[in-house]
C-alpha positions as CSV (number, residue, x, y, z in Angstrom):
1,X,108.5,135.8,-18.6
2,X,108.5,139.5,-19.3
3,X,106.2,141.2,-21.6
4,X,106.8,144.3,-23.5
5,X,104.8,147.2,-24.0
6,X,103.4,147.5,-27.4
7,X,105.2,149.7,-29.8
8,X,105.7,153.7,-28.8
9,X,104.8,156.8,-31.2
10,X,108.5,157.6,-32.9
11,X,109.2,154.3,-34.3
12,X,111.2,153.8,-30.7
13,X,111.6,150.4,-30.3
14,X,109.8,148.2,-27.6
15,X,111.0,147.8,-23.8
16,X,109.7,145.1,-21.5
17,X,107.6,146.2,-18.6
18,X,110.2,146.1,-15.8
19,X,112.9,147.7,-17.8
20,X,110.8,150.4,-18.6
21,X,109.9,151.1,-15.4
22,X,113.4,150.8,-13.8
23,X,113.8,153.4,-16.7
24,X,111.2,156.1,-14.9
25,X,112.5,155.7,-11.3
26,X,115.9,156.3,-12.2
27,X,114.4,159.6,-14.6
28,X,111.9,160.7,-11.7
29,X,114.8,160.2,-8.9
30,X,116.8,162.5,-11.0
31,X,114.1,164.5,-11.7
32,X,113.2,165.4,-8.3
33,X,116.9,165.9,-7.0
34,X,117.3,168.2,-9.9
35,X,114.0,170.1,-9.3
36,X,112.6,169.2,-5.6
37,X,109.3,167.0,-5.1
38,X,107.3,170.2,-5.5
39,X,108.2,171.9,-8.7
40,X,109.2,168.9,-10.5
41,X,106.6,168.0,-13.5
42,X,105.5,164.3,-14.7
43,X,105.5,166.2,-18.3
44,X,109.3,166.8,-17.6
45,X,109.8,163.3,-16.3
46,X,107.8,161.8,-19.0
47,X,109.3,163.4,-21.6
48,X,113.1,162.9,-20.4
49,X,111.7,158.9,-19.9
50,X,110.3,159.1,-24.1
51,X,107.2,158.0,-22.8
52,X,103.1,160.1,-22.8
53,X,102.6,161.4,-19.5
54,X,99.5,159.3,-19.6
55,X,101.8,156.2,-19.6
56,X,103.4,157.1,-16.8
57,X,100.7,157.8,-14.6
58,X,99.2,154.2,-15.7
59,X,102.7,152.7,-14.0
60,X,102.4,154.8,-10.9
61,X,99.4,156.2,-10.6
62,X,100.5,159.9,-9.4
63,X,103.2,162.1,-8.3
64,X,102.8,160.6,-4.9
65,X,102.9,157.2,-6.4
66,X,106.1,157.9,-8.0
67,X,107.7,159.6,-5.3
68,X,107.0,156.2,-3.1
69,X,108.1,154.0,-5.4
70,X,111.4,156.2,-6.0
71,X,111.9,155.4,-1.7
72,X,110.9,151.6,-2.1
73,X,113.5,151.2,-4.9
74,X,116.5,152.8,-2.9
75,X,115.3,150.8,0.6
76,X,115.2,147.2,-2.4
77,X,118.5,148.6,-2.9
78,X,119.9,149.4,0.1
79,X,118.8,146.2,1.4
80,X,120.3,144.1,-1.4
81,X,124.2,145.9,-1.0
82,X,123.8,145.6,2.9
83,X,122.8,142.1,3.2
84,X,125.7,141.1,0.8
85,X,127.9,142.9,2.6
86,X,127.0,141.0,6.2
87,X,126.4,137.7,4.7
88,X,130.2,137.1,3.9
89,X,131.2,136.0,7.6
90,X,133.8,137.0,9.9
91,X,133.5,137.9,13.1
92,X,130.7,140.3,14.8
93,X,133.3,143.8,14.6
94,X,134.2,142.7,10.7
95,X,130.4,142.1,10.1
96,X,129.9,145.8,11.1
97,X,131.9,147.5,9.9
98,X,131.4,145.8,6.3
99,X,127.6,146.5,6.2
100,X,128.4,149.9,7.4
101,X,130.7,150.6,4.7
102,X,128.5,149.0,2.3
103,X,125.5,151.9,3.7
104,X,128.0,154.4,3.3
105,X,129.0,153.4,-0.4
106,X,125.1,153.0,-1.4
107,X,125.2,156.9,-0.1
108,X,127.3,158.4,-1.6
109,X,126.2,156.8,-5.1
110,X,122.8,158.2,-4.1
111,X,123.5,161.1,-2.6
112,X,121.3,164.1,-4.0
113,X,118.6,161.5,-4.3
114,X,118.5,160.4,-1.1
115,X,118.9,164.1,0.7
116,X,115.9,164.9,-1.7
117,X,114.3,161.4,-0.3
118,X,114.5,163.0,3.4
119,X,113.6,166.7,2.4
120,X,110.2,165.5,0.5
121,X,109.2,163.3,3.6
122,X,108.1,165.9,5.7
123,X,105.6,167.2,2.7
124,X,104.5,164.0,1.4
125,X,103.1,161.8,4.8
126,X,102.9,158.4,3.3
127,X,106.6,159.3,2.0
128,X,107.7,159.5,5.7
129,X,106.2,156.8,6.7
130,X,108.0,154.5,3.6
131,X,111.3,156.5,4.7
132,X,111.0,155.2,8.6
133,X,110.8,151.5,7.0
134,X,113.9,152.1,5.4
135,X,114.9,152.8,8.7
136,X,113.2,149.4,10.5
137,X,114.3,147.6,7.8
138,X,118.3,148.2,8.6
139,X,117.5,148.1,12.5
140,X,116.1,144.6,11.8
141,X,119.1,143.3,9.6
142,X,121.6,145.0,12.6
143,X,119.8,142.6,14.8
144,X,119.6,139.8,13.2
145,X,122.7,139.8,12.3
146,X,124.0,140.5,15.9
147,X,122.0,137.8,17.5
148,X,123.4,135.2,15.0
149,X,126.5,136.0,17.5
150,X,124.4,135.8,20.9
151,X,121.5,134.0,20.2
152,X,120.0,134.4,24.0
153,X,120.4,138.2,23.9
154,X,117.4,140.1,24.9
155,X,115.2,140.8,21.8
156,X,114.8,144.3,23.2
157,X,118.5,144.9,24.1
158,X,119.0,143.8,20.5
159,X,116.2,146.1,18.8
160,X,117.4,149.3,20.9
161,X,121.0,148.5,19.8
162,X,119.8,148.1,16.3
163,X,118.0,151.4,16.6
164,X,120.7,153.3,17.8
165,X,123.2,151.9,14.9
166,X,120.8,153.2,12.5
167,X,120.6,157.1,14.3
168,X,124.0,157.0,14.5
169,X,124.6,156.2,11.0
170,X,121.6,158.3,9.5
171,X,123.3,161.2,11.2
172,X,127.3,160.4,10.0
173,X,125.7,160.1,6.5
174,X,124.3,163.6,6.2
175,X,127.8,164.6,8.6
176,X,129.6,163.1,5.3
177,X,127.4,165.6,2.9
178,X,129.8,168.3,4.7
179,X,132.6,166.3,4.5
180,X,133.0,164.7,1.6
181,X,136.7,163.6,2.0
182,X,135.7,161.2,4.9
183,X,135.5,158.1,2.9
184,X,133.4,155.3,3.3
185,X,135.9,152.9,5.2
186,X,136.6,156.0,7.7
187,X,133.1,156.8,8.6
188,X,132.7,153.3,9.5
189,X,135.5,153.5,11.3
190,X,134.5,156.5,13.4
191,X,131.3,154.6,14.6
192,X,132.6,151.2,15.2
193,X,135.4,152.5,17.4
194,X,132.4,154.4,19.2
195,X,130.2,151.7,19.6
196,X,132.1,148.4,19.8
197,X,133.2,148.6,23.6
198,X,129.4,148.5,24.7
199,X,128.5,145.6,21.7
200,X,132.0,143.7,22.8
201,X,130.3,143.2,26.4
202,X,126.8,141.5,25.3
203,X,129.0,139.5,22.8
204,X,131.0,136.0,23.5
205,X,133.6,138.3,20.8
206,X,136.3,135.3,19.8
207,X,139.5,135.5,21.1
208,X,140.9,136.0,17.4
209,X,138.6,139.5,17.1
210,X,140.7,142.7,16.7
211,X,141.0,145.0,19.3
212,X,139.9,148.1,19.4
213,X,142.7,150.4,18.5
214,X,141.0,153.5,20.2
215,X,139.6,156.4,18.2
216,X,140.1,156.5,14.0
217,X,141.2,159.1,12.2
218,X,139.5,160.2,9.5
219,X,140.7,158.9,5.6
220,X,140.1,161.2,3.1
221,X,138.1,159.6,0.1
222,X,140.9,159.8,-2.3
C-alpha cells in the first residue's frame, strides 16, 4: 500500500510517495537536459517539482543521487519496452529487429535526456559506471534471447555477439541524432541487414525465416 507524504505548504494537495518521486525524476531529467548536470540547481528542480529543496534532498540525497537515479529510471525503462518487445515470439531475425526498434523508439522519446545521460557520465564516475549497466543489461537480454534459439552456443560467442549488438546500436542511436528522418523501423533495418548473415550461421534459423534482402534503405520518419 502506498503512503502519502503529509500535506505541503500552499494548501497543495497530498501525493503518495512513489508518485511524487516519479514526479522529480521526470522534473530533474528535464532539468538537466535543459541546463546540463553542472549548472542545473536542486532550487530550480525543486521549485518546478512544488516541493522545499530540503524535501528533495531527503528522496535522493544529492545532486549525484538524483543524477543516478535519473539513469536507473531510463535503464527500468528501457528494459521494460525491450523485453516486451522480444517476449512476443517469432523467429530469431523478427525478435531482433523488434527489440531493436523498440531501443530506437525509447530514444527518440528520450532523446535530450539521454545525450545529457552520456555527456554527464564522464563528470560524474558513479554515473558512468550506472550508464555501462545500462549497457550489460541490453547485452544480457541480446543473449538470452539468442540462446533461447541455440541453446548449446558458446556462452562467450553469445556475450561478444551481445556486446557487439549493443556498440553497434549505441552508435546508430547518436548517428540518428544527425539524422532524424531515419525512423525507428529503418535504423533497425540498417543493422539487422548488417549483422544477420554472421548470426544466421550460429543459428538452426527455420526454414520459414525471411531472407535477407541485402542492404535497406533508409525510411524517413514521416
Amino acid at each position: 500500500m502506498r503512503t502519502a507524504e503529509p500535506a505541503e505548504a500552499g494548501g497543495r494537495r497530498r501525493m503518495a510517495r512513489a508518485d511524487r518521486e516519479r514526479q522529480m525524476l521526470q522534473v530533474a531529467e528535464q532539468v538537466f537536459a535543459d541546463r546540463g548536470y553542472q549548472a542545473a540547481s536542486m532550487e530550480e528542480i525543486a521549485e518546478r517539482v512544488g516541493v522545499s529543496k530540503p524535501m528533495l534532498y531527503a528522496y535522493f540525497g544529492s545532486k549525484d543521487g538524483l543524477l543516478l537515479a535519473c539513469i536507473r529510471r531510463s535503464r527500468a525503462e528501457l528494459r521494460e519496452v525491450t523485453t516486451a518487445a522480444i517476449v512476443q515470439g517469432g523467429g530469431p531475425r523478427e525478435v531482433l529487429h523488434r527489440g531493436l526498434v523498440a531501443h530506437f523508439r525509447f530514444s527518440d522519446a528520450r532523446t535530450r535526456a539521454l545525450a545529457m545521460l552520456r555527456a554527464e557520465a564522464a563528470l560524474v564516475g558513479q554515473a558512468a559506471a550506472e550508464v555501462e549497466e545500462i549497457r550489460n543489461q541490453q547485452a544480457e537480454l541480446i543473449a538470452r534471447s539468442t540462446a533461447s534459439f541455440a541453446p548449446g552456443l558458446d556462452p562467450l560467442l553469445l556475450d561478444a555477439y551481445a556486446q557487439l549488438l549493443v556498440g553497434a546500436t549505441e552508435r546508430v542511436s547518436l548517428w540518428r541524432e544527425r539524422h532524424p528522418d531515419v525512423s525507428p523501423e529503418a535504423a533497425a533495418d540498417l543493422i539487422v541487414t548488417v549483422v544477420w548473415h554472421g548470426l544466421a550461421a550460429l543459428l538452426p534459423v527455420p526454414a520459414s525465416s525471411p531472407p535477407d534482402a541485402g542492404p535497406a534503405e533508409p525510411r524517413s520518419a514521416g
